[in-house]
C-alpha positions in Angstrom: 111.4 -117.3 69.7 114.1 -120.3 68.6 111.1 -122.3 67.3 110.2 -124.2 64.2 106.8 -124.7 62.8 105.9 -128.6 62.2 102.6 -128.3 60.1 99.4 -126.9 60.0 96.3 -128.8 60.5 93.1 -127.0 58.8 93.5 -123.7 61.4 95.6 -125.2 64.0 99.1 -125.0 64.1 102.0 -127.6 65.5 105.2 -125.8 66.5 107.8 -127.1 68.3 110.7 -125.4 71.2 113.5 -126.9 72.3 112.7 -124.3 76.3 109.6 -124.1 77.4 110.3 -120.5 78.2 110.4 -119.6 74.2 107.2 -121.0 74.0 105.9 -119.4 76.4 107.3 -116.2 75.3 106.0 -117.2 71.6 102.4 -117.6 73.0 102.1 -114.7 74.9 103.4 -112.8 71.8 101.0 -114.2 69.6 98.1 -113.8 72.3 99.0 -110.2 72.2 99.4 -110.0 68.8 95.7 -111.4 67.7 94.5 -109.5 70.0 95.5 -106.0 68.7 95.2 -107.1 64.5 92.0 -108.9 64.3 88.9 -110.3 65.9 89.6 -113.8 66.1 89.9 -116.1 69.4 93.5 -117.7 69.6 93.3 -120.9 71.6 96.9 -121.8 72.6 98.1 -125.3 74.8 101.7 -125.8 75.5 103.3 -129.6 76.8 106.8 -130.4 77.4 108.1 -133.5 77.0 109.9 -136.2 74.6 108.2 -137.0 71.1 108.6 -139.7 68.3 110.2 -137.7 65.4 109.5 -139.1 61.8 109.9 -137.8 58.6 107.3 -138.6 56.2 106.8 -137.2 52.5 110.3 -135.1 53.0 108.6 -133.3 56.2 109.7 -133.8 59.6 106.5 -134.6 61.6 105.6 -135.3 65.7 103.8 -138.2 67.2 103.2 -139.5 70.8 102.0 -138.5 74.6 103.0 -135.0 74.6 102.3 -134.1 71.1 98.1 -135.4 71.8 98.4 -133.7 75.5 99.2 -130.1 73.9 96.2 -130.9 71.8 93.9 -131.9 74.3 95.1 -128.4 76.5 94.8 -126.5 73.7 91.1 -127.8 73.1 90.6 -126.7 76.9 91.6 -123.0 76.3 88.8 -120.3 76.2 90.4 -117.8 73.5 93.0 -115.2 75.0 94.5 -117.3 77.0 97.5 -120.4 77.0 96.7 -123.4 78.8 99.8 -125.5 79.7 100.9 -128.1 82.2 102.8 -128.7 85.5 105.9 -129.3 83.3 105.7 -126.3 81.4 104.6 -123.6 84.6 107.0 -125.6 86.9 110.3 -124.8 84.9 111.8 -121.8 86.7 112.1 -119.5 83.5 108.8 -120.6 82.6 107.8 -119.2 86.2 110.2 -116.3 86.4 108.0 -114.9 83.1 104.2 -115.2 84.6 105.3 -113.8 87.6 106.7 -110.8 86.4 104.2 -110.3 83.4 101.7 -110.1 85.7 99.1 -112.1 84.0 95.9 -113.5 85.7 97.1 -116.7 86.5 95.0 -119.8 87.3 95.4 -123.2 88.6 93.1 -126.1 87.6 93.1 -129.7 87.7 91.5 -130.8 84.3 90.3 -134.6 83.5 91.1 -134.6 79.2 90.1 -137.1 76.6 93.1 -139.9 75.9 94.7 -139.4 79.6 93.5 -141.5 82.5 94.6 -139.2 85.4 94.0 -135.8 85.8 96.3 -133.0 84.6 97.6 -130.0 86.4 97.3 -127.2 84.3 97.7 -123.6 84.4 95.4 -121.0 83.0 97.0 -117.8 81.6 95.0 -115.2 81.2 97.2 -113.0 78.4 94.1 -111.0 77.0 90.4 -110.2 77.6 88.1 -111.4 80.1 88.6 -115.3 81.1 
C-alpha cells in the first residue's frame, strides 16, 4: 500500500505513507486481515501531517506532533477498528473510500494526553462489534 515500515516498538508498529488514502487502505486491510487469521485485537490510529526525520544507528526514525498524535489515537481505538483524525477523514480519497466501503462510521470529539485541545476524530468500525 506504497508504505514503509519505520520500527517496531515491543507489539506496536510505526509505518509511515506518503497519501493518507494508502493508509487507509493499509488499515482496513490489516483490520480484515487479523480478523479472519487469528484472535487477536488490532488497535490502529492514523495522523497526517509533517514529521522530524532522523537517522539514528543507520535507521531512519520519526519524531514530533503527528508521530505522538497517531499514538495517542491509536491508544483510543477499541480493537477492530482505525481511529484517525480530521486531516486524515477530511482528504477526499480518504472520504471517497469510507463511503463506499460502507463501514460504520463514527464521529467523536476526543480530549488525549500531550494535546491541549480536543481532536476530531473518526471512528471506523472495519470489523466486529464497536
Amino acid at each position: 500500500n506504497n508504505g514503509s515500515l519505520i520500527k517496531t516498538i515491543g507489539d506496536a508498529v510505526m509505518a509511515s505513507f506518503d497519501d493518507p488514502v494508502d493508509a487507509m487502505r493499509c488499515a482496513v486491510k490489516m483490520q480484515d486481515r487479523v480478523d479472519s487469521e487469528s484472535e487477536l485485537v488490532l488497535k490502529i490510529g492514523l495522523h497526517y501531517g509533517r514529521v522530524m526525520a532522523v537517522t539514528l544507528n543507520d535507521r531512519l526514525d520519526y519524531f514530533g506532533a503527528t508521530v505522538n498524535r497517531a499514538a495517542r489515537l491509536e491508544g483510543q481505538s477499541k480493537g477492530g477498528d482505525i481511529v484517525c483524525s480530521r486531516v486524515v477523514y477530511e482528504d477526499p480519497a480518504v472520504d471517497r473510500l469510507l463511503k463506499t466501503e460502507g463501514f460504520k462510521l463514527s464521529y467523536e470529539t476526543l480530549q488525549v494526553k500531550g494535546v491541549e485541545e480536543a481532536m476530531s476524530v473518526l471512528r471506523v468500525q472495519v470489523v466486529g462489534d464497536p
